[in-house]
C-alpha positions in Angstrom: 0.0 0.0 0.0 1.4 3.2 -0.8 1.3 5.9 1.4 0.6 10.1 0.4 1.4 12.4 3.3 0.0 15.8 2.7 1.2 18.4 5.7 -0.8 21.6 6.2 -0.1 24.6 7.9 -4.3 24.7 8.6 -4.1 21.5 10.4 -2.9 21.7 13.8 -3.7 18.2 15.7 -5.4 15.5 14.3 -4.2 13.3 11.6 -6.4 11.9 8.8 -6.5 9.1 6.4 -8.3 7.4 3.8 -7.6 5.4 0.7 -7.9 6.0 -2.6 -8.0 3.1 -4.7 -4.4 1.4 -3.7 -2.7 4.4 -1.7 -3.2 5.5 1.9 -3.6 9.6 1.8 -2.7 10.9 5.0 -3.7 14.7 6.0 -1.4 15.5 8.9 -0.4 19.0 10.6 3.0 20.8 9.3 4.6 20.6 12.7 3.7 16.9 13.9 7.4 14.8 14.4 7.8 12.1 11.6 8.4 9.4 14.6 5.2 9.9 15.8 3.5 10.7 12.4 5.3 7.1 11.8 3.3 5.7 14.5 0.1 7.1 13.8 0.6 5.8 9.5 1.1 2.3 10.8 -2.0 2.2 12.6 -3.6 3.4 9.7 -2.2 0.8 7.6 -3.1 -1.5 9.6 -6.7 -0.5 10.0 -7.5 0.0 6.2 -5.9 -4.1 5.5 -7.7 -5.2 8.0 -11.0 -3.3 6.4 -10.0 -4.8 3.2 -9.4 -8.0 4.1 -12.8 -8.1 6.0 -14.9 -7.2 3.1 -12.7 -9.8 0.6 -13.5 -12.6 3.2 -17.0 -11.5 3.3 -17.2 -11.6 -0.6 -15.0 -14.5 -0.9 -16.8 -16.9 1.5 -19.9 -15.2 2.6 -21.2 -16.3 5.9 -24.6 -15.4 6.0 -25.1 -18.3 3.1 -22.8 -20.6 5.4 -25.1 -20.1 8.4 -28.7 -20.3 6.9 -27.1 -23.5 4.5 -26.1 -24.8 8.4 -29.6 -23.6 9.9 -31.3 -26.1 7.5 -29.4 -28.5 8.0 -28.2 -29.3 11.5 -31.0 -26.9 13.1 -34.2 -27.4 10.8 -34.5 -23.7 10.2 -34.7 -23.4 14.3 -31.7 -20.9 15.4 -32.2 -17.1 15.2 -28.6 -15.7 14.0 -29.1 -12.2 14.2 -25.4 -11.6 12.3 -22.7 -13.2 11.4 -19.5 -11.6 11.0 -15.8 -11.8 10.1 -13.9 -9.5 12.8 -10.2 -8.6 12.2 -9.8 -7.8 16.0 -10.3 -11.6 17.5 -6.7 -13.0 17.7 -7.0 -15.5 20.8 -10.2 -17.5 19.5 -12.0 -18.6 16.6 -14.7 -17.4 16.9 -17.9 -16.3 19.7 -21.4 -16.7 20.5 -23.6 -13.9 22.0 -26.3 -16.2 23.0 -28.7 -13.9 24.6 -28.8 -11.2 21.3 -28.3 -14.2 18.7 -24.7 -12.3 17.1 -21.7 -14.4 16.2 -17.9 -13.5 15.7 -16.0 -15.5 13.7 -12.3 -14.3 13.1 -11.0 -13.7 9.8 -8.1 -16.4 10.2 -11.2 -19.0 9.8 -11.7 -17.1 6.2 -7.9 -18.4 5.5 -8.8 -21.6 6.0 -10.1 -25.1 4.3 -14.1 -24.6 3.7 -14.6 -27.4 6.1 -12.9 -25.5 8.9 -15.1 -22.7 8.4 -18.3 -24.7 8.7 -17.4 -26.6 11.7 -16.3 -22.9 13.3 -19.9 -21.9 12.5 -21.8 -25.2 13.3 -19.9 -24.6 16.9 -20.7 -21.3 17.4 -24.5 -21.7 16.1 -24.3 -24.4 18.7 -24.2 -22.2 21.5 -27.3 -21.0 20.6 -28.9 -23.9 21.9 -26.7 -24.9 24.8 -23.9 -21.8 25.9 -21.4 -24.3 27.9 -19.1 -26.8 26.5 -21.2 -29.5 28.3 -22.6 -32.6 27.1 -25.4 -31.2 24.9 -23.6 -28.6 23.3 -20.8 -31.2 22.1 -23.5 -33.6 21.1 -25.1 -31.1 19.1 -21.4 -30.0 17.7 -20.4 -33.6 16.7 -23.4 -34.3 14.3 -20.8 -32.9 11.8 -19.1 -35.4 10.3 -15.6 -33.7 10.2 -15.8 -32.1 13.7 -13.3 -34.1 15.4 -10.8 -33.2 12.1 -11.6 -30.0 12.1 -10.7 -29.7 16.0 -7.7 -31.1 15.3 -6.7 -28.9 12.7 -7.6 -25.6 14.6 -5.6 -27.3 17.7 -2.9 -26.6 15.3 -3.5 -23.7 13.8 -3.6 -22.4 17.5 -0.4 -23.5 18.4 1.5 -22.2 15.6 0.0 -18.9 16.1 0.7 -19.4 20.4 4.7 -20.2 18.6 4.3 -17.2 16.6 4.5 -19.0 13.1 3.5 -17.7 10.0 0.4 -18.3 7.6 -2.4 -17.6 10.0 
């Protein structure tokens, strides 16, 4: 991402951003240090891929679709799933279940992986609609999917290479 810093004279303390297309255009005051003004560009940059990334997930492997497809099947139509997101702020889980307003959370690293994955994230967290522990009803409603035992295996995985700090997730 390229990034356009325009300094003003007129500005005096906030700094702005917003992309155009593939470059970050930052409006920042004339007198603001370049260390912090480096600072405050990485956040940016960080908050405009994350943005992207969310709606490219969202296009890519919507959801919603995953969710009402899982509905049918596993929940005959039963569950109220008031929204279903990809988040770009959920680094130490999966995903999460509001139970009570019906919202779930799934983290964007589940958009990165194998279809599979992403449907045993969402049968798990539809689950706690029903049942909001890991107890023995939520995990028999959890292992009517075929590959749920694989698919906890892989993100046992997945989790410890991102506890190790490796790369791909």
């Amino acid at each position: 991402m390229e990034v356009k810093i325009i300094r003003s004279k007129k500005r005096l303390r906030t700094v702005s951003a917003r992309l155009v297309e593939d470059s970050l255009l930052v409006s920042a005051p004339l007198m603001l240090s370049q260390e912090r003004l480096d600072k405050i560009v990485a956040g940016f940059k960080l908050k405009f891929t994350r943005k992207r990334l969310k709606e490219e997930l969202g296009k890519e492997h919507n959801l919603s679709d995953l969710a009402g497809k899982i509905n049918k099947r596993y929940f005959g139509n039963k569950l109220r799933v008031e929204s279903i997101e990809y988040v770009t702020d959920q680094d130490s889980k999966f995903g999460c279940c509001n139970y009570n307003s019906g919202k779930i959370r799934i983290s964007h690293k589940i958009g990165l992986m194998p279809e599979w994955v992403r449907r045993y994230v969402v049968i798990h967290e539809m689950a706690h609609l029903i049942e909001p522990n890991h107890g023995r009803e939520f995990w028999k409603i959890v292992c009517r999917y075929r590959l749920a035992e694989r698919a906890r295996g892989y993100l046992m995985a997945a989790g410890r290479q991102i506890d190790e700090g490796g790369a791909g997730l």
